[in-house]
N, C-alpha and C positions, 0 to 999 in steps of 0.2 A: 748711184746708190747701191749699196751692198745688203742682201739678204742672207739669211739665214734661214735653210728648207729643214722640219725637223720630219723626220722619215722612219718609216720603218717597211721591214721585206723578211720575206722568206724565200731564203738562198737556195733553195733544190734546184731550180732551172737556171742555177747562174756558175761563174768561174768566179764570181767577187763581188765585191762593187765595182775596185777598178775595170778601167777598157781591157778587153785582151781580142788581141786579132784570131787567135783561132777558137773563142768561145764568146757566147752573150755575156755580157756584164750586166749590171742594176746601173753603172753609169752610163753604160751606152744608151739602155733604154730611155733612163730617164733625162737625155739630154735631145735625144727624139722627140718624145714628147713634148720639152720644150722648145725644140724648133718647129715644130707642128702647131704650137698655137702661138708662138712667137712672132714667128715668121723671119727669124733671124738664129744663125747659128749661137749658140752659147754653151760656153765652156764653164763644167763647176770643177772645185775641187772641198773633197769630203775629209770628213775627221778624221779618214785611217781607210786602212786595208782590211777586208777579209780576206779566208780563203773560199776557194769553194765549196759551196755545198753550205756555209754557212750565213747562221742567220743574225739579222741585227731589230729589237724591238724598241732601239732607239737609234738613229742616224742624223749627222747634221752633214751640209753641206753648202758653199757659199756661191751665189752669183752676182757678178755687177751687173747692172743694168742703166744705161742712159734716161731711157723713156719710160714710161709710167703705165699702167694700163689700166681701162677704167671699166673692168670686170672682174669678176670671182676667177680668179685664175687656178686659186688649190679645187675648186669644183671644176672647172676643163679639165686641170691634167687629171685629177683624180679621174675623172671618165675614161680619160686614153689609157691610161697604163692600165698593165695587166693585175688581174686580183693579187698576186703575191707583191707587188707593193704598194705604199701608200703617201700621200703627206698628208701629215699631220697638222703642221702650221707653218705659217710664210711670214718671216721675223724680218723689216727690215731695220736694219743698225746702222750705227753715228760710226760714221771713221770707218777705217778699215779692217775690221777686225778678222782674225783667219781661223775657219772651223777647224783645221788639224793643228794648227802650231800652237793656238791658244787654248786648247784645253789640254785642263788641269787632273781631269782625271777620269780612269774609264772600267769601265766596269764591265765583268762577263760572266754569263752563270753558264754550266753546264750542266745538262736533263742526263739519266742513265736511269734506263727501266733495265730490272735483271729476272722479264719475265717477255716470252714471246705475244707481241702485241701488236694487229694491223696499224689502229690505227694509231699508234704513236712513232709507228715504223721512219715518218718523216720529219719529227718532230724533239726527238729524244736519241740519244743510242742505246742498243741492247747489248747486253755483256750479264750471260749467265750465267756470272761466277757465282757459287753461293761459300757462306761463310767468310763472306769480306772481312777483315778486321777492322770496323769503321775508326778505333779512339787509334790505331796505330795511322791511318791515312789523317786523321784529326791532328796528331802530335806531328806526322812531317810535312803538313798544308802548313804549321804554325811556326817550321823551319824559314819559311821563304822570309817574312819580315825582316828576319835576321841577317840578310845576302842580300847585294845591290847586282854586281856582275853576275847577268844570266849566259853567260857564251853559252855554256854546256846545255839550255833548254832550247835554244835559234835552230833552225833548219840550217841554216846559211848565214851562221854571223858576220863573217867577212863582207857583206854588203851592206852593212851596217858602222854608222863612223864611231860606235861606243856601242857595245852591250849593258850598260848600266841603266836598270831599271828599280822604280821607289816602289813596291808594295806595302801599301796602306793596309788590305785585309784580306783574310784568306781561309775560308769556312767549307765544313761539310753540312749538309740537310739531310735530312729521308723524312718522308711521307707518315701520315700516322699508320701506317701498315707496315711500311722497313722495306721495303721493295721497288720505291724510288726512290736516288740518289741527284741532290743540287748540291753542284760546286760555286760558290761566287769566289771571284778573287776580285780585288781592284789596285793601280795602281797607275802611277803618271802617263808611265808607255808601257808598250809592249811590242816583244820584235816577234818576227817571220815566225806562226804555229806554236809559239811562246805556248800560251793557256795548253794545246791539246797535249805539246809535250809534258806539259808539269803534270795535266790529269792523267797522261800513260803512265807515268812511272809511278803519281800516287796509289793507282790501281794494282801496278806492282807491288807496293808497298802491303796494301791490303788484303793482296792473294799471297803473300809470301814470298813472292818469287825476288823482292827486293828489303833489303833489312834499313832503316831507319835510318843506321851509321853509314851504309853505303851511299841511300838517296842525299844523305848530306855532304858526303863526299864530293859531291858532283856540283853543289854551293862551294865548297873551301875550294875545289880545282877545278874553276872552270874552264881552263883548255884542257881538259883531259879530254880525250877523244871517247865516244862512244856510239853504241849503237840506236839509231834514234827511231821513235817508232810512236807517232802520233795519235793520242785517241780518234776517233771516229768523227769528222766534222757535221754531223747532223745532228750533233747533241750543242751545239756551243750556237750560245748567246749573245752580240756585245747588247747588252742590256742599260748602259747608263755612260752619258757620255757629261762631263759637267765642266764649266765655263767658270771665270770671276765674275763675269757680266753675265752669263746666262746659265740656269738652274732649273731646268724644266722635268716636273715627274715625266717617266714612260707613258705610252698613250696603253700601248697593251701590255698587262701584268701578263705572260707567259708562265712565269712563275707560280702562280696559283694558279693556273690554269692544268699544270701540270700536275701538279700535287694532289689534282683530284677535285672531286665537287667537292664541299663543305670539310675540307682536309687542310691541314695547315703544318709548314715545313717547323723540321726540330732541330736546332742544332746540336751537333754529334756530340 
């Protein structure tokens, strides 16, 4: 039988989800834990990759299982694992369906406070540029739709069998104060640092240091070479991962969580 674990973590103490031999991962852990109440080793594989440091407030990931078990199993591991991650729910499904190849679409929000703040130190990034230009990072967030080939935003496209990726949406927020900034984009895929490179150079775009017809540039000539330079992964979210067969709200809105108590996101 095949399952469907729906998850969520905060990536501070991780290299990813994936395994990595010289750092903890969220999979290493959480397949500990399932061999800790298992009593047998078991291999998942998740809808994607992070990097590190980043977080996810929805994750799915698949496992088979022969045997059946006749306990609350999400209340075990929930007790094992450590507070920064969670499940949420334990789906299992007809056939074999696969959490990374079959979905259809994914989504990420990025947090930016542009005011020195403990406690969102781990939760958002800080970038205290002031006089952002928000409608000009608005008009080249609304470039991307228009361009499939991202070479020019990959860390390392070449490991990659296509850089062609579908963006469905691609929005600015701020806060009703103006001094937090959500990025959502969403789209089919997404290659190596994609999202943090597109928010670097929007940010560029917004402090000036990049002009509109340049950022587009780098859509019409995607192998142009350039100098790549990632926003800050403790602001980035994969916040929504969506199936044809499965469609499940987030368990936790981050989102509104960040914006503030009783504060609600505007778009730019």
């Amino acid at each position: 039988m095949r399952y469907f674990f729906h998850i969520g973590y905060h990536g501070t103490q991780y290299s990813g989800w994936q395994r990595n031999k010289d750092a903890p991962s969220v999979q290493l852990v959480v397949e500990n834990a399932l061999y800790h109440v298992l009593k047998t080793p078991k291999q998942v594989i998740g809808c994607g990759r992070t990097d590190a440091h980043v977080h996810a407030n929805q994750f799915f990931f698949h496992m088979d299982a022969e045997e059946t078990w006749n306990y609350d199993l999400k209340f075990r591991l929930n007790k094992l694992l450590p507070d920064d991650i969670a499940i949420f729910d334990i789906i299992p499904m007809e056939g074999l369906p696969h959490a990374r190849f079959d979905a259809v679409q994914r989504s990420y929000n990025y947090f930016i406070h542009t005011y020195k703040d403990p406690f969102l130190s781990k939760f958002s990034s800080l970038y205290m540029a002031k006089g952002w230009n928000l409608q000009l990072m608005q008009r080249a967030a609304q470039l991307l739709l228009s361009y499939t080939d991202y070479h020019a935003f990959c860390k390392m496209p070449d490991r990659n069998e296509h850089t062609t990726c579908n963006i469905s949406a691609a929005n600015f927020y701020t806060d009703s104060i103006g001094d937090k900034l959500r990025f959502n984009i969403s789209a089919n895929r997404f290659l190596g640092k994609m999202v943090r490179i597109i928010v670097g150079k929007l940010l560029d775009v917004g402090t000036g240091k990049l002009s509109i017809d340049e950022f587009e540039h780098y859509l019409l000539n995607p192998q142009l070479s350039q100098v790549i330079k990632p926003a800050y992964p403790q602001g980035l979210y994969l916040s929504k991962i969506t199936y044809p067969y499965l469609d499940l709200a987030p368990r936790s809105n981050f989102s509104q969580m960040l914006a503030g108590e009783g504060a609600l996101w505007k778009k730019v």
